[in-house]
N, C-alpha and C positions, 0 to 999 in steps of 0.2 A: 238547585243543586242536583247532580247526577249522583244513583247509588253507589255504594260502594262497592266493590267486587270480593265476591266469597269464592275464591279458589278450593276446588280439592285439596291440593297438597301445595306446597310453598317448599322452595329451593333454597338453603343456604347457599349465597357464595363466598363466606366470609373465607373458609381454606384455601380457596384458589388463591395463592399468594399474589400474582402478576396484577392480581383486579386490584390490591391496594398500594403494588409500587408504587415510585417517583424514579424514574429514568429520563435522565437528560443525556443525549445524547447526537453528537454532531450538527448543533446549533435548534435543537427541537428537546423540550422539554414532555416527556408526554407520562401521563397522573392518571393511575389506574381508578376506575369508579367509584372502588373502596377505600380510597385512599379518606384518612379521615383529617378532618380538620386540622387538628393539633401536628399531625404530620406535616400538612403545607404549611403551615406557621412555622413551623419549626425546619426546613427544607433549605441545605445552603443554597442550593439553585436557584428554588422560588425566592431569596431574598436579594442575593445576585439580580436574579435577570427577571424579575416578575414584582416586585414589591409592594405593588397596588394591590396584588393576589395575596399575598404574605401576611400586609396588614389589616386586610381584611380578615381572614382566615383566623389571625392570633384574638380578633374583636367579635367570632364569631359564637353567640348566646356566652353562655357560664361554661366555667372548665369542663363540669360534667359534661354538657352537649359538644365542645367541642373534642373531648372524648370519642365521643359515640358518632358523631353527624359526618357523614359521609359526603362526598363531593358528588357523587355520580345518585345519591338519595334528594338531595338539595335539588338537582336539575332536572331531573324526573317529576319532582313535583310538580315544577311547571309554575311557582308560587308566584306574583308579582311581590313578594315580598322577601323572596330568597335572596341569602346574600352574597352568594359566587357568582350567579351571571354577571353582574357588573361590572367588577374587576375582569373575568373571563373575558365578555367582549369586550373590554376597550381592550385587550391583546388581541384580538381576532382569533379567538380560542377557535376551535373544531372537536368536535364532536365522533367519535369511532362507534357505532354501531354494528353488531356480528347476531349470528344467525344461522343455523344449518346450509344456510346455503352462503354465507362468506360475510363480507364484513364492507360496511360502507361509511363515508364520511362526509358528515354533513358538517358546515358551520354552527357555533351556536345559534348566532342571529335568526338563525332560520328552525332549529330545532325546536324550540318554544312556539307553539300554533295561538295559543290564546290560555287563561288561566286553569292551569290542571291538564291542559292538551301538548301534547308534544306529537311530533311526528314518527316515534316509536310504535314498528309493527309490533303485533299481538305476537310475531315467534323472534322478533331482537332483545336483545340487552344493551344496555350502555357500558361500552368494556373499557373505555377511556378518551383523557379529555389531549389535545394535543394545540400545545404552545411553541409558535416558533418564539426566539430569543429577537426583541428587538432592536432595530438598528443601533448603533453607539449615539450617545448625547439625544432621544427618544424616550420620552417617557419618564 
């Protein structure tokens, strides 16, 4: 097991509101990092047009966690055992990664390197997940 990291100082992002919207818009669902569980469970969109996401999300730990347990915390971790990549790729979810110097977008499939690795530089964030709407009679 690799150490854990002792930062000097730790940044809340919980007030930046946009990190825990749900904006669907012009056939692209897109789910800010902070967005917490209980929110996509509860998401007319996500139940609409993602429901594999929905019910997963509504199944995710006890009320408490799914309270607290954030979308964009879940994929970070990198778990094999988390439970949004799942649901996420089989939508072909994508990933928004930003950075002083802009903001780029990876697949999930690919964002996940191996358990606890992702391909998250040391100066990105994960600002949100993005869903296209799939085709009719799909899924």
């Amino acid at each position: 097991m690799g150490r854990a990291l002792a930062p000097e100082h730790v940044v809340s992002l919980d007030r930046i509101e946009s990190l825990a919207e749900l904006d669907a818009k012009n056939g692209t669902l897109r789910i800010g990092a902070c967005a917490k569980a209980v929110d996509i469970a509860d998401s007319e969109a996500v139940k609409a047009d993602f429901p594999a996401l929905g019910e997963g999300a509504s199944h995710l730990g006890s009320p408490l966690i799914r309270n607290l347990a954030t979308v964009g915390g879940n994929l970070v971790s990198a778990r094999p055992a988390a439970d949004f990549p799942p649901p996420l790729m089989a939508y072909d979810a994508k990933v928004v990664l930003r950075s002083s110097k802009g903001e780029r977008a990876v697949a999930l499939a690919d964002f996940m390197e191996a358990p606890g690795q992702t391909v998250l530089a040391a100066d990105e964030i994960l600002e949100a997940i993005l869903l296209e709407k799939p085709a009719a009679h799909s899924g």
